[in-house]
PDB file of the backbone (N, CA, C, O) and the ligand in Angstrom, with CONECT records:
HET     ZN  A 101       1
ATOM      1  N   UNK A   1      95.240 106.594 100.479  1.00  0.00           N
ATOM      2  CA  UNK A   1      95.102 105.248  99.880  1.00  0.00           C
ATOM      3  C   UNK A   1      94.269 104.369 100.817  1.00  0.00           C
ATOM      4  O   UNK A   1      94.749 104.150 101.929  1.00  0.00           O
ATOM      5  N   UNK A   2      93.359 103.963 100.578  1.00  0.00           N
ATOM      6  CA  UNK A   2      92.293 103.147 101.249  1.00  0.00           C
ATOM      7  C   UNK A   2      92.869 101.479 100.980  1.00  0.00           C
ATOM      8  O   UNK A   2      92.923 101.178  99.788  1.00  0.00           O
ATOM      9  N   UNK A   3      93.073 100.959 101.453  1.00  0.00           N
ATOM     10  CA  UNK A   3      93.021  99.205 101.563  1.00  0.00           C
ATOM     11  C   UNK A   3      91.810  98.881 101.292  1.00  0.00           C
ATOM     12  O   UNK A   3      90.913  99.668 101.595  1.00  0.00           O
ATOM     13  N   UNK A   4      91.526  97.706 100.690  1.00  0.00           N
ATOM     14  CA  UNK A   4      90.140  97.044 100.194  1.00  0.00           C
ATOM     15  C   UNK A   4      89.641  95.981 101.067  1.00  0.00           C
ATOM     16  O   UNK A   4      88.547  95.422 100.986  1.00  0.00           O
ATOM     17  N   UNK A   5      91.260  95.617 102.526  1.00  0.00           N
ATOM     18  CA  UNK A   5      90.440  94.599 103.192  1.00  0.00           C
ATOM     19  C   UNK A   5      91.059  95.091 104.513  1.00  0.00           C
ATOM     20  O   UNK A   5      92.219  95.496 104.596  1.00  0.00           O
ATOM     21  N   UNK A   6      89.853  94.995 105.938  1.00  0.00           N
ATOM     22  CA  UNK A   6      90.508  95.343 107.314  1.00  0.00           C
ATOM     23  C   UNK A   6      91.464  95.028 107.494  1.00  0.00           C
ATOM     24  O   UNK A   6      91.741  93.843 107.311  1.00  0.00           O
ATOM     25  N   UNK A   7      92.539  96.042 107.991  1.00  0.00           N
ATOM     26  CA  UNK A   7      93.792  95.796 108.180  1.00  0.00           C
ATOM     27  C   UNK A   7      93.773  94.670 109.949  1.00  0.00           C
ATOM     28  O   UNK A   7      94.779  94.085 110.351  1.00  0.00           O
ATOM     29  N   UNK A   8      92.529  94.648 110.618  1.00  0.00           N
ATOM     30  CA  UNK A   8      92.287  93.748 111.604  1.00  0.00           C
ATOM     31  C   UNK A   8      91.989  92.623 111.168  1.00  0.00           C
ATOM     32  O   UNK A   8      92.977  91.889 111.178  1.00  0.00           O
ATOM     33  N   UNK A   9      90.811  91.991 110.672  1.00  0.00           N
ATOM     34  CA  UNK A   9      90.383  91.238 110.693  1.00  0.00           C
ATOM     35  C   UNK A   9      90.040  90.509 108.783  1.00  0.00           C
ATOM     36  O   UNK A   9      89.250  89.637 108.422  1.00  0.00           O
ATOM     37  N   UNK A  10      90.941  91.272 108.046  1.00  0.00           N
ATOM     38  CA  UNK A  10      90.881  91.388 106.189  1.00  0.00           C
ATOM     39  C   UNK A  10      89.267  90.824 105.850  1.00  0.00           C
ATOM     40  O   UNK A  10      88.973  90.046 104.943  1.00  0.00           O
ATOM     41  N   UNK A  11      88.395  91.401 106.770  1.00  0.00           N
ATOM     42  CA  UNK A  11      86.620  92.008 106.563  1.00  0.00           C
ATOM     43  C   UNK A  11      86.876  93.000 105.439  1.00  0.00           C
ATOM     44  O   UNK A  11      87.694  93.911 105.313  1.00  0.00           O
ATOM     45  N   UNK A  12      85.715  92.431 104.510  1.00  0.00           N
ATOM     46  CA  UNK A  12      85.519  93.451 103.064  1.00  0.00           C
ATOM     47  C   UNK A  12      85.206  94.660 103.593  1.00  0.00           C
ATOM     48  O   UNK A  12      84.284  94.833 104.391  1.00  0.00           O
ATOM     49  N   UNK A  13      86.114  95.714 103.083  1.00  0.00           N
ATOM     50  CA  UNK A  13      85.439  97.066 103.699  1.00  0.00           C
ATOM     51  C   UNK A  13      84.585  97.741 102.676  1.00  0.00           C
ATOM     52  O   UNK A  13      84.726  97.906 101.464  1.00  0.00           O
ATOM     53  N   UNK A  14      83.653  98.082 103.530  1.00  0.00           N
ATOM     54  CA  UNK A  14      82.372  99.008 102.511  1.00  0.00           C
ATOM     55  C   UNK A  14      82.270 100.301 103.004  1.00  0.00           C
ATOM     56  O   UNK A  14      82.652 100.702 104.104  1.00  0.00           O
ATOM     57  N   UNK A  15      81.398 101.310 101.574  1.00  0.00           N
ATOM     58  CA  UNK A  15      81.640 102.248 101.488  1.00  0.00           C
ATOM     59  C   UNK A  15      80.788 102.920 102.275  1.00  0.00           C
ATOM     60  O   UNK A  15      79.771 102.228 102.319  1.00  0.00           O
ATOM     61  N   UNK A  16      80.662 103.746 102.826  1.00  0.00           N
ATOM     62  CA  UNK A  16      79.470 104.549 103.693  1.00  0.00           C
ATOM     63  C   UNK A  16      79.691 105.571 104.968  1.00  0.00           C
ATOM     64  O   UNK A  16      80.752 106.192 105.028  1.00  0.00           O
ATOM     65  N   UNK A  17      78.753 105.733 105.920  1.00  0.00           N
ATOM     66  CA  UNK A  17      78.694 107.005 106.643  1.00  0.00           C
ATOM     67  C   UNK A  17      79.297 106.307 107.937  1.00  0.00           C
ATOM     68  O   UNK A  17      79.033 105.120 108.129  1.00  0.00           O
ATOM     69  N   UNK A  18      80.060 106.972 108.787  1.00  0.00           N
ATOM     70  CA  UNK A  18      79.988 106.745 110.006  1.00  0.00           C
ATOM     71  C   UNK A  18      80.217 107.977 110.833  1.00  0.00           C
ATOM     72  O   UNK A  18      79.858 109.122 110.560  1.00  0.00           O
ATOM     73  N   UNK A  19      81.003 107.472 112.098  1.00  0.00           N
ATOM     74  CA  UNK A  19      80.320 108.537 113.247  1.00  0.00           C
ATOM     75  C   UNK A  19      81.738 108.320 113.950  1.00  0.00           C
ATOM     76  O   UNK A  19      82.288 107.232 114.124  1.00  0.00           O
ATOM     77  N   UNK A  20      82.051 109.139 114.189  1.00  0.00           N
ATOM     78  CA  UNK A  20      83.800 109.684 114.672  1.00  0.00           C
ATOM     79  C   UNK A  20      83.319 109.903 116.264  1.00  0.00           C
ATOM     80  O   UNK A  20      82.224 110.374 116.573  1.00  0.00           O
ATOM     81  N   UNK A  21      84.562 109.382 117.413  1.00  0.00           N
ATOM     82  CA  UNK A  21      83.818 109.810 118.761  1.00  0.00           C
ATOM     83  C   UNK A  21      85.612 110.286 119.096  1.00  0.00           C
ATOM     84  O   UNK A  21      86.458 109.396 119.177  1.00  0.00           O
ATOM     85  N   UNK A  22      85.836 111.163 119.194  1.00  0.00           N
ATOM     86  CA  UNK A  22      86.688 111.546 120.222  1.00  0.00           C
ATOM     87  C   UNK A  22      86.783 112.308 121.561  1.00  0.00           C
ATOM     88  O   UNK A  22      85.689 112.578 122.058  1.00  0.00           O
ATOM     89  N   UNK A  23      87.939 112.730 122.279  1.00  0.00           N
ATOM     90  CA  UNK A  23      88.061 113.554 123.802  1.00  0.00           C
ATOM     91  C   UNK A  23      88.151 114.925 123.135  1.00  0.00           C
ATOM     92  O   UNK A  23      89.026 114.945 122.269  1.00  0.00           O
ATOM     93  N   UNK A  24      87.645 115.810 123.255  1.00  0.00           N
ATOM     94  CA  UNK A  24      88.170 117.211 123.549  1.00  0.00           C
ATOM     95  C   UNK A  24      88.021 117.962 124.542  1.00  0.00           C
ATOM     96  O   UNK A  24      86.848 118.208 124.822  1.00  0.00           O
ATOM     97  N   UNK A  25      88.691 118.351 125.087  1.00  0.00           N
ATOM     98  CA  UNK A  25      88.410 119.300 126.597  1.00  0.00           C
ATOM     99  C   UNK A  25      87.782 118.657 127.497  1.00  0.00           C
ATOM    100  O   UNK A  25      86.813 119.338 127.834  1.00  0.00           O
ATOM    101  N   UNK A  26      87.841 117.392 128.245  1.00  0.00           N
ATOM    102  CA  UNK A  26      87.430 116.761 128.562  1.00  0.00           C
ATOM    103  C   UNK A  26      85.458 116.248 128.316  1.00  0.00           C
ATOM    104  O   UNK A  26      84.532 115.799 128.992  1.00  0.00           O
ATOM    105  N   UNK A  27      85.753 116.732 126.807  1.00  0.00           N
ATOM    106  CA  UNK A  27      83.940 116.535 126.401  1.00  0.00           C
ATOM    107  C   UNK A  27      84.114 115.504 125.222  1.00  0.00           C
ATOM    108  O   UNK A  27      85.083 115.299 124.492  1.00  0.00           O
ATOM    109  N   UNK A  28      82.941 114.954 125.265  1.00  0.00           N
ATOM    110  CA  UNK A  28      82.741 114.106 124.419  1.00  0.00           C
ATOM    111  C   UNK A  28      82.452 114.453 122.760  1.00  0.00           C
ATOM    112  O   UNK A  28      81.348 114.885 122.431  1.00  0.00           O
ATOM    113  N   UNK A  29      83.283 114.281 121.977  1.00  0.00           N
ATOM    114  CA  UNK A  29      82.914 115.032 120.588  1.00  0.00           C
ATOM    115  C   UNK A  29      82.325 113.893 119.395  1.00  0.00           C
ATOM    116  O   UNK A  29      83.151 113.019 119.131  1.00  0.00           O
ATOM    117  N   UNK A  30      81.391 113.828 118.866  1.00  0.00           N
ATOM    118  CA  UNK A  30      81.005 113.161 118.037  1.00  0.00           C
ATOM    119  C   UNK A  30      80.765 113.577 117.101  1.00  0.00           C
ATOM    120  O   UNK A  30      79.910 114.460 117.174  1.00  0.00           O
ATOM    121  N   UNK A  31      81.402 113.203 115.409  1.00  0.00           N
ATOM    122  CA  UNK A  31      81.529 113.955 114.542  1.00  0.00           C
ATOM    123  C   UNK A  31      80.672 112.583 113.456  1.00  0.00           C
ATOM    124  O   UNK A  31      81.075 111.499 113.034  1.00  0.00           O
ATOM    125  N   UNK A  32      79.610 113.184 113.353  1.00  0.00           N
ATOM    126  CA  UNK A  32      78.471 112.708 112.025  1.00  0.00           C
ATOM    127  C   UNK A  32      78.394 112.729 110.620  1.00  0.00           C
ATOM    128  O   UNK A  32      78.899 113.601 109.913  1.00  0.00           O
ATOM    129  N   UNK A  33      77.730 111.721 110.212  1.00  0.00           N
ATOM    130  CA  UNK A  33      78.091 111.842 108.712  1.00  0.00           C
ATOM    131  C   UNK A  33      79.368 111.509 108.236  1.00  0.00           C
ATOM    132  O   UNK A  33      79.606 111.847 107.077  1.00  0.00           O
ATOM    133  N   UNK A  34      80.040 111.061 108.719  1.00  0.00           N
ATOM    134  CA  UNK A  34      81.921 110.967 108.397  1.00  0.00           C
ATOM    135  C   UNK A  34      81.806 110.079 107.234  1.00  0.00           C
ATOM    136  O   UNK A  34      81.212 109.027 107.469  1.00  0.00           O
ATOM    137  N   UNK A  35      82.268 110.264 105.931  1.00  0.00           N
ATOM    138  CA  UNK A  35      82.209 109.403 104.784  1.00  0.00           C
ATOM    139  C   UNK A  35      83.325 108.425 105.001  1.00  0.00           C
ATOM    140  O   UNK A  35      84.442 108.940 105.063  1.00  0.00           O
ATOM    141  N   UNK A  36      83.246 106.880 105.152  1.00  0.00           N
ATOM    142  CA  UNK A  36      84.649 106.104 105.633  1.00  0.00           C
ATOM    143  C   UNK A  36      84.260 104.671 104.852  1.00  0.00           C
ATOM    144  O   UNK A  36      83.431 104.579 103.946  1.00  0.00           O
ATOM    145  N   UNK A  37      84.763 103.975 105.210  1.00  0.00           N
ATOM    146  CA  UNK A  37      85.276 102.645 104.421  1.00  0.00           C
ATOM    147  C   UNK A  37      85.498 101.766 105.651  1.00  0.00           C
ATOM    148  O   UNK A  37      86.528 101.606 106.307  1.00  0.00           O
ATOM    149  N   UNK A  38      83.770 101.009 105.866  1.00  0.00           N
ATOM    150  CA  UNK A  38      83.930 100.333 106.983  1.00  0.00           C
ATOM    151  C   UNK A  38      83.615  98.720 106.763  1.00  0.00           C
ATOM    152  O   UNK A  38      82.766  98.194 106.044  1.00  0.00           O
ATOM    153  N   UNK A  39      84.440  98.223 107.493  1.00  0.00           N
ATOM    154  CA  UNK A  39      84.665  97.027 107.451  1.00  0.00           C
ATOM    155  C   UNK A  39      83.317  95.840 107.857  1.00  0.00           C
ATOM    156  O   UNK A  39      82.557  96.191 108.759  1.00  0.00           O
ATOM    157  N   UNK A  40      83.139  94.879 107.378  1.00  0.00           N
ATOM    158  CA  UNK A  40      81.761  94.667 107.528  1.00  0.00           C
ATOM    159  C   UNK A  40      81.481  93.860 108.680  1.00  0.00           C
ATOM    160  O   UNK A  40      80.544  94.226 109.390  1.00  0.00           O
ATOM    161  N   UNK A  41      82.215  92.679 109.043  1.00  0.00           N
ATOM    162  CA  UNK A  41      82.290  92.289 110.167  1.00  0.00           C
ATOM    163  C   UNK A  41      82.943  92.674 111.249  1.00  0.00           C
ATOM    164  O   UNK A  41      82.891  91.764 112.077  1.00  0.00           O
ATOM    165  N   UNK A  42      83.654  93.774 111.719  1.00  0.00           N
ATOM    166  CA  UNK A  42      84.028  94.181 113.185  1.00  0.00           C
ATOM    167  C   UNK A  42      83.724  95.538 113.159  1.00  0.00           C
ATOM    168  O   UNK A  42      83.708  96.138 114.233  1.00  0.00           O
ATOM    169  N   UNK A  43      83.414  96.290 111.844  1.00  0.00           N
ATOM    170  CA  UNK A  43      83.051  97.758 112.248  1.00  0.00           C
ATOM    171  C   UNK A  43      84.117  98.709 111.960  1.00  0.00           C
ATOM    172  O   UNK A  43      83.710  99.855 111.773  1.00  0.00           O
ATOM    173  N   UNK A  44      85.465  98.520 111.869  1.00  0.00           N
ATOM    174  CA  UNK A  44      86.320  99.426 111.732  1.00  0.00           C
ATOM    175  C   UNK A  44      86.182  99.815 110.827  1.00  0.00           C
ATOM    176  O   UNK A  44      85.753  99.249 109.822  1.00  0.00           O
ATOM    177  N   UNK A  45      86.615 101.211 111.003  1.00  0.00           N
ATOM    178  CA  UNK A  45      86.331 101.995 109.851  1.00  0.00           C
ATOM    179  C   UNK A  45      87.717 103.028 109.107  1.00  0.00           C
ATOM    180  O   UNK A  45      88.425 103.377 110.052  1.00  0.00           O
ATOM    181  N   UNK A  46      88.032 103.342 108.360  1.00  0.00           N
ATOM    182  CA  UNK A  46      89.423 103.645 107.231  1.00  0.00           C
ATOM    183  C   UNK A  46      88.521 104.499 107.196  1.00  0.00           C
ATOM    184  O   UNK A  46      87.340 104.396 107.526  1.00  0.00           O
ATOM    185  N   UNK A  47      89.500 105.984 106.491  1.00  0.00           N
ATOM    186  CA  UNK A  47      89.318 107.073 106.137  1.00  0.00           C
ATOM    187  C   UNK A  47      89.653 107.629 105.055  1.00  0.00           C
ATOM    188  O   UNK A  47      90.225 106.682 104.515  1.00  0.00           O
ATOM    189  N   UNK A  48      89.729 108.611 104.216  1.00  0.00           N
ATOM    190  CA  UNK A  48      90.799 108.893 103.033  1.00  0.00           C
ATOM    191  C   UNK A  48      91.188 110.182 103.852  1.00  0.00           C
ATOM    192  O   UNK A  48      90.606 110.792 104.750  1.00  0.00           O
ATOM    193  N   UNK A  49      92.517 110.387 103.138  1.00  0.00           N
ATOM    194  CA  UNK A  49      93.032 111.455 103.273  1.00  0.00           C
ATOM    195  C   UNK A  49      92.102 112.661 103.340  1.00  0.00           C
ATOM    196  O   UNK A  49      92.349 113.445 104.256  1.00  0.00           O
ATOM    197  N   UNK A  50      91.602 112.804 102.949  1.00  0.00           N
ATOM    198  CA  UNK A  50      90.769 114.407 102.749  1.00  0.00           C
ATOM    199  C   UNK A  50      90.009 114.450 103.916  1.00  0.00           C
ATOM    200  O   UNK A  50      89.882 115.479 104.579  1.00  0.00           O
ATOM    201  N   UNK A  51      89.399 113.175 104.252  1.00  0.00           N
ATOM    202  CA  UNK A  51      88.314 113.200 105.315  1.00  0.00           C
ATOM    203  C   UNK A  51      88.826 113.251 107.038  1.00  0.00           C
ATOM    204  O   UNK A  51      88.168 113.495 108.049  1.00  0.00           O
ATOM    205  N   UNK A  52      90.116 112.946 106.873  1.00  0.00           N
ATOM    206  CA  UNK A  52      90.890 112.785 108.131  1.00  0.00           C
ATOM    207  C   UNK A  52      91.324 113.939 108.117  1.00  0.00           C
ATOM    208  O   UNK A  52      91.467 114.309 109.282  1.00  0.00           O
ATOM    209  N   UNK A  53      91.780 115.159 106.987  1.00  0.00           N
ATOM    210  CA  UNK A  53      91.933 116.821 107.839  1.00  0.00           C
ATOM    211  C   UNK A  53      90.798 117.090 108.120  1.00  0.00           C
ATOM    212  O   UNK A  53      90.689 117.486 109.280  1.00  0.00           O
ATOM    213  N   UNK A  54      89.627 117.039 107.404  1.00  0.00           N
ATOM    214  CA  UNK A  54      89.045 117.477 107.696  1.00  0.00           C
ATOM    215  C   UNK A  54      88.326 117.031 109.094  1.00  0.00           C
ATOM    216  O   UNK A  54      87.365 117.740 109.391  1.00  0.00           O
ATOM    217  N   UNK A  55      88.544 116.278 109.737  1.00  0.00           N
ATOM    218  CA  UNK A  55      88.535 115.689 111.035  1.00  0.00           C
ATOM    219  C   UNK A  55      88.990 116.458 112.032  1.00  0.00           C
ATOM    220  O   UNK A  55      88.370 116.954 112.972  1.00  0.00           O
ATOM    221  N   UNK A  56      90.768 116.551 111.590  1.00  0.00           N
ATOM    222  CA  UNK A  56      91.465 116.843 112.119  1.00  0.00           C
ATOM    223  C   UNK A  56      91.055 119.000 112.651  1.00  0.00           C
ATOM    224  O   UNK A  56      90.945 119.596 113.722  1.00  0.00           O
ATOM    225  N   UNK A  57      90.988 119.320 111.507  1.00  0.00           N
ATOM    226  CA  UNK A  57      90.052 120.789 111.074  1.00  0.00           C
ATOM    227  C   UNK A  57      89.181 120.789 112.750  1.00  0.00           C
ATOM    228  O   UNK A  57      89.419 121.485 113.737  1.00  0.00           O
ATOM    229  N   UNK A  58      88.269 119.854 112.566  1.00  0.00           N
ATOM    230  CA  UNK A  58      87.170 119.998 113.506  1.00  0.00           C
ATOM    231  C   UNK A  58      87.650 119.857 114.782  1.00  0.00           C
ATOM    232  O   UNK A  58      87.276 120.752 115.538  1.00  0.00           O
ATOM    233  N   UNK A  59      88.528 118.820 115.378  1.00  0.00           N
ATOM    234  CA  UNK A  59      88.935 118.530 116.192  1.00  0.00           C
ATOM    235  C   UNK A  59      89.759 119.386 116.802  1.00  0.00           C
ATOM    236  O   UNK A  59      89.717 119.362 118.032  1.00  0.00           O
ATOM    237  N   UNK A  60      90.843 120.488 116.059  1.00  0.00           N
ATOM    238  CA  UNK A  60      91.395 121.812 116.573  1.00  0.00           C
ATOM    239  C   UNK A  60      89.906 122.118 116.897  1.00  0.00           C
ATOM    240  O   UNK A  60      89.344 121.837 117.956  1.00  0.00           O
ATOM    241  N   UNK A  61      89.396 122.691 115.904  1.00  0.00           N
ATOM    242  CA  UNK A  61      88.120 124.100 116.562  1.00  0.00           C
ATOM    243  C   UNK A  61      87.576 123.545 118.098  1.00  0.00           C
ATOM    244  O   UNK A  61      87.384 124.343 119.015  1.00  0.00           O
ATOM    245  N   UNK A  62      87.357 122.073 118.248  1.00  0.00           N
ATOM    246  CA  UNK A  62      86.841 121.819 119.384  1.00  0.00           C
ATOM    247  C   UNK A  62      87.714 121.667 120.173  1.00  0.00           C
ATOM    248  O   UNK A  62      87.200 121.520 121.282  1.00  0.00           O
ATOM    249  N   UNK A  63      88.862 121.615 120.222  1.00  0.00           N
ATOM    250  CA  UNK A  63      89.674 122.297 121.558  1.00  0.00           C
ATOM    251  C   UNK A  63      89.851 123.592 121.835  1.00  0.00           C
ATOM    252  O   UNK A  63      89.991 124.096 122.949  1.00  0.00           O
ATOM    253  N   UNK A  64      89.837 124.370 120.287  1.00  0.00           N
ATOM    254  CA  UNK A  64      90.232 125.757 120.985  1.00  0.00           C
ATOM    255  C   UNK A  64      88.132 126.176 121.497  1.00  0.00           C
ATOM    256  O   UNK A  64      87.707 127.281 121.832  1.00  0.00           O
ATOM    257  N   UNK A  65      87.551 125.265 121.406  1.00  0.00           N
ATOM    258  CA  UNK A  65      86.115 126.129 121.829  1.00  0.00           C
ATOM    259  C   UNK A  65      85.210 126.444 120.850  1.00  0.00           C
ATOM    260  O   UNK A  65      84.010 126.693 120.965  1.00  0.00           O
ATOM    261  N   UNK A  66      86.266 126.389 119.365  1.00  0.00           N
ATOM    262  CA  UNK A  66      85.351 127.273 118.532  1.00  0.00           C
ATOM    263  C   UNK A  66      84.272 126.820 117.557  1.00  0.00           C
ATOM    264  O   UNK A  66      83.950 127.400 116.520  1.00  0.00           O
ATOM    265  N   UNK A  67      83.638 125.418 118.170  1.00  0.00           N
ATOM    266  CA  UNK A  67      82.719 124.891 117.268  1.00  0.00           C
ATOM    267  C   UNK A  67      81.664 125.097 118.234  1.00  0.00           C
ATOM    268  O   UNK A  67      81.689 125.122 119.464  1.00  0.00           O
ATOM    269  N   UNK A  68      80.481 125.276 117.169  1.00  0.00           N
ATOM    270  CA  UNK A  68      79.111 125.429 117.516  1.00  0.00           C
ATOM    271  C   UNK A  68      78.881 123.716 118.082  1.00  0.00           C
ATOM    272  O   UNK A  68      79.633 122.868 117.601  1.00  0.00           O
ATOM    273  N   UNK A  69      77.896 123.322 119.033  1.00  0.00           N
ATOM    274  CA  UNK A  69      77.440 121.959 119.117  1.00  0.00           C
ATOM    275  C   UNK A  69      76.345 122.187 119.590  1.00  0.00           C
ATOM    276  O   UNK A  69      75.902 123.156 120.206  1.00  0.00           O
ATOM    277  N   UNK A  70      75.700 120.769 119.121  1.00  0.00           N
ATOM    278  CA  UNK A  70      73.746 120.988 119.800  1.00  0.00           C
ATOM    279  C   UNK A  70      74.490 120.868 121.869  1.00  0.00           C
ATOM    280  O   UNK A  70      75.579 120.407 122.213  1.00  0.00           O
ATOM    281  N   UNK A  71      73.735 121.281 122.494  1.00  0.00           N
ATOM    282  CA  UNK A  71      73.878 120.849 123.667  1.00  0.00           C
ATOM    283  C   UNK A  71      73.252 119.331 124.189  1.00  0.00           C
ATOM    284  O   UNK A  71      72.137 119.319 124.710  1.00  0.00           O
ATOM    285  N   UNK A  72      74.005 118.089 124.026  1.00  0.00           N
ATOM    286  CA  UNK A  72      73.309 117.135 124.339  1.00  0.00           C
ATOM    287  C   UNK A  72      74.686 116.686 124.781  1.00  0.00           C
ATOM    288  O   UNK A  72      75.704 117.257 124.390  1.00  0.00           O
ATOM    289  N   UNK A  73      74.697 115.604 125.642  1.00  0.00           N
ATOM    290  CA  UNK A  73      75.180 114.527 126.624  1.00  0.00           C
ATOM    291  C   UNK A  73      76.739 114.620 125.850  1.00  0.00           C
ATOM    292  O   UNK A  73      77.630 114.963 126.627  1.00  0.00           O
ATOM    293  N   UNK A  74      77.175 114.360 124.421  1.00  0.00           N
ATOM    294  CA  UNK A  74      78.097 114.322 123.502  1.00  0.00           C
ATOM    295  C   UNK A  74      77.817 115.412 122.192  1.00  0.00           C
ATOM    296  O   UNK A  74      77.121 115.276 121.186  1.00  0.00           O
ATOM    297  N   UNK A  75      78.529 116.355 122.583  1.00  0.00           N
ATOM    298  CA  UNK A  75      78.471 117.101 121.757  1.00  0.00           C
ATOM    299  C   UNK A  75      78.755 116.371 120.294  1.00  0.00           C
ATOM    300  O   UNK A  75      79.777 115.765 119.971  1.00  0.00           O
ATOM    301  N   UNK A  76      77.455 116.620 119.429  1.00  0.00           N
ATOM    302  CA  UNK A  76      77.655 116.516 117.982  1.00  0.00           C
ATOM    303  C   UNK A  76      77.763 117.276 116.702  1.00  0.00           C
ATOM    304  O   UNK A  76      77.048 118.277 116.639  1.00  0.00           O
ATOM    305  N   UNK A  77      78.531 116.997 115.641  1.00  0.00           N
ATOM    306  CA  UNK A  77      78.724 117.963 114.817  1.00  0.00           C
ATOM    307  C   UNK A  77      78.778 117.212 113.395  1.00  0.00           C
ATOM    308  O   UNK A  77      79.404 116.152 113.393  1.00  0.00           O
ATOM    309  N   UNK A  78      78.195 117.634 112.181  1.00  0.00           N
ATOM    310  CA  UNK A  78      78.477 116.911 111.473  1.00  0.00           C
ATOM    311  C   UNK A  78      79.245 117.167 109.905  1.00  0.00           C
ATOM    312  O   UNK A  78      78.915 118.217 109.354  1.00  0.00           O
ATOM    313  N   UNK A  79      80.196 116.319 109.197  1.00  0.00           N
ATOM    314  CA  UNK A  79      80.925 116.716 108.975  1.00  0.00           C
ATOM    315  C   UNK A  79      80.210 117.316 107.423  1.00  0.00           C
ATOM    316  O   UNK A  79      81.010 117.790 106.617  1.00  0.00           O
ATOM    317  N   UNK A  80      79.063 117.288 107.130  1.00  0.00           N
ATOM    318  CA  UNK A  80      78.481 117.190 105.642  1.00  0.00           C
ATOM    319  C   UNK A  80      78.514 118.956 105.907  1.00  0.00           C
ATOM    320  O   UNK A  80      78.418 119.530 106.992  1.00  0.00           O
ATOM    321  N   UNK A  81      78.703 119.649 104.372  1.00  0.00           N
ATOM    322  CA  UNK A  81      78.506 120.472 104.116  1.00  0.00           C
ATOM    323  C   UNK A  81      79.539 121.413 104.622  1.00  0.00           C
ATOM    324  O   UNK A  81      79.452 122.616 104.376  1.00  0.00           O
TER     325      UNK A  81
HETATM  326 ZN    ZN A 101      87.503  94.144 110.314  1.00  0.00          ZN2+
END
């Protein structure tokens, strides 16, 4: 269930792409393309259910090792396709 206004700052949230940054293994993981519901004045961004396993999906593989990443500064991966 998505809310229609930031639960921070009740900023209209809009529909679109963003960019997920978490820790894994002490590396930087950045997950692209993330379809979310971001808020227009502070940036936060809401998820739906589907898009947060599938987060979650990625975020195992990159602890146990088992995601491919470009080799750059923050490993990136993206979630399309
Ligand atoms: Zn906000």
């Amino acid at each position: 269930m998505i809310p229609d206004r930031c639960s921070f700052c009740k900023g209209k949230l809009r529909e679109g792409n963003t960019e997920f940054m978490a820790h894994a293994g002490g590396e930087v993981i950045v997950i692209k393309d993330v379809p979310a519901y971001v808020c227009e004045p502070c940036g936060e961004a809401c998820y739906t259910t589907a898009t947060s396993r599938k987060i979650d999906g990625l975020m195992r593989a990159a602890h146990q090792k088992k995601l491919c990443m470009r080799p750059l500064p923050a490993g990136e991966v993206s979630l399309k396709g």
